[in-house]
N, C-alpha and C positions, 0 to 999 in steps of 0.2 A: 504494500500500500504506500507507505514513504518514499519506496524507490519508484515509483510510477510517477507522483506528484514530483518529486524532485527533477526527473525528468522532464513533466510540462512545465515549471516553472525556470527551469535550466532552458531548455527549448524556447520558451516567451522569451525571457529577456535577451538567448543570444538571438534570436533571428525577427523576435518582432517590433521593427524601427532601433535598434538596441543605439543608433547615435542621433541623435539633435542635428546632424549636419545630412544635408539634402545627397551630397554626393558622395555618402558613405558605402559603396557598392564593392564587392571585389575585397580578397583574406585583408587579415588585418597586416601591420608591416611585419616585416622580415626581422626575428628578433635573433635567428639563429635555431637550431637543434638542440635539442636541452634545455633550451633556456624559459623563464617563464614569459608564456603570453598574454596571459591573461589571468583573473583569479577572480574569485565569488565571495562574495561572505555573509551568511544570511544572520537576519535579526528578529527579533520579537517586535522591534521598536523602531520605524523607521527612521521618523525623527530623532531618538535621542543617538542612534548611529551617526546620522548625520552630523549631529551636533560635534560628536566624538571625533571624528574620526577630520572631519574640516578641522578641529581644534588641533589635535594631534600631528595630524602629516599636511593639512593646508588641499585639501581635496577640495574639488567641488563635486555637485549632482545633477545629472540631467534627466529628467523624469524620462517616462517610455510610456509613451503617446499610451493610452487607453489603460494604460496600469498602473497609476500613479500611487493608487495604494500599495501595490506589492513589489513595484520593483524601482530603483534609479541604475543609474551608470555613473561608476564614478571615473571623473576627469580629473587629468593634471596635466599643469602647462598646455593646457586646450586640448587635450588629446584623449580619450577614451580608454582606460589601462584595466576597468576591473567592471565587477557588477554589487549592489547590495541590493537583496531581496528578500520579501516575508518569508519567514518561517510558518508550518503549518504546525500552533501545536510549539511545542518544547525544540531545542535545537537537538538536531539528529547527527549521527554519526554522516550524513550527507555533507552536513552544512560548511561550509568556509572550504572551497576547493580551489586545489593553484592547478591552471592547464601550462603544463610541458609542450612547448612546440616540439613538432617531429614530423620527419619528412614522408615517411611510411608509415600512417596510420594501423592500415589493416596488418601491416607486419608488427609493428611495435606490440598492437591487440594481443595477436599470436604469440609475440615472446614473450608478453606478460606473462601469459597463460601457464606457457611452457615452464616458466620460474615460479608457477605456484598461485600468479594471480586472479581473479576472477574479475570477467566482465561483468559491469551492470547491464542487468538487460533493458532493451531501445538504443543501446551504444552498439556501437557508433552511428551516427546520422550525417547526413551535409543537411549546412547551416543555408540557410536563404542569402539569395542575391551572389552568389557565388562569393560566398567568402570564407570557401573551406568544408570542415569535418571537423567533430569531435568528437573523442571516445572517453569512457569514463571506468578505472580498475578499480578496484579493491585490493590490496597488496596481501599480503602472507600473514601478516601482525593485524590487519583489520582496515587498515587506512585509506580512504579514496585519494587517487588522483586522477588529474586531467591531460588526456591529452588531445590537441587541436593540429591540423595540420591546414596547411594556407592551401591545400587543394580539393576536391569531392572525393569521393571515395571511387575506386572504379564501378563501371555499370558491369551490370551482371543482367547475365543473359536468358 
C-alpha cells in the first residue's frame, strides 16, 4: 500500500509540471554517473519544511501547478535540484530519497538485484517530456535508493 502511493506521489511530482519554467522539457543536466541528481524529502508539514529548510540551506519552493498541497520543488540558484512532498500518514521507510544518476538504468536495476537488492515495484518508468527514467532499490540493510538516468528506458517489443 505505501509502496504504491509512494510511487504516484514520486510519479506526480517528477513528471507532473515538476519546474515553474515553461521550457523545462528534455533529462535534467548532466551531473555525471554516480553522482546525485536529484533527491526527495517528504514531510508531514509542508510549511514548516519550508520554513526549515529556506532557513537552513537558503532554498526556495516552487509549487506544482494543481498540487500545491502535496508537493513543491525545491530551487537553488534558480535551478531545480530536489522535490518536498506530503507524506501519507507517518514518515515511511520510502520517505527522503537521493536518485544516483546512471547511464544504464535497466542494467544498474539488474546488478542491484544480482548484489542482493530488491526492486520497488512500478520501477523503473520514463518520466514525461522526455526527460529520462527512474528506478527505485531497496538495498540489502533495508535502504531505498534512487536511480535516474537522462534517457527512456529501451522499448520493448
Amino acid at each position: 500500500m505505501r509502496t504504491r502511493f509512494f510511487s504516484a506521489c514520486l510519479a506526480l511530482v517528477l513528471t507532473a509540471g515538476i519546474s515553474a519554467a515553461a521550457d523545462d522539457k528534455g533529462p535534467k543536466p548532466d551531473v555525471g554517473d554516480g553522482h546525485v541528481a536529484w533527491f526527495d524529502i517528504t514531510t508531514t508539514d509542508l510549511n514548516q519544511s519550508k520554513a526549515f529548510y529556506t532557513g537552513l540551506f537558503g532554498w526556495e519552493f516552487t509549487s506544482v501547478k494543481g498540487y500545491e498541497n502535496l508537493a513543491a520543488e525545491i530551487v537553488l540558484g534558480g535551478r531545480p535540484i530536489g522535490s518536498l512532498r506530503k507524506a501519507e500518514g507517518k514518515i515511511s521507510p520510502y520517505d527522503g530519497v537521493v536518485y544516483i544518476q546512471v547511464k544504464d538504468l535497466v542494467g544498474t536495476c539488474a546488478k542491484a538485484k544480482e548484489l542482493g537488492g530488491t526492486i520497488v515495484p512500478g520501477f523503473p518508468f520514463d518520466l514525461e517530456n522526455g526527460r529520462g527514467a527512474i528506478g527505485l532499490v531497496v538495498d540489502p540493510a533495508g535502504h531505498p535508493i534512487g536511480m535516474y538516468s537522462r534517457t527512456a528506458l529501451p522499448k520493448t517489443k
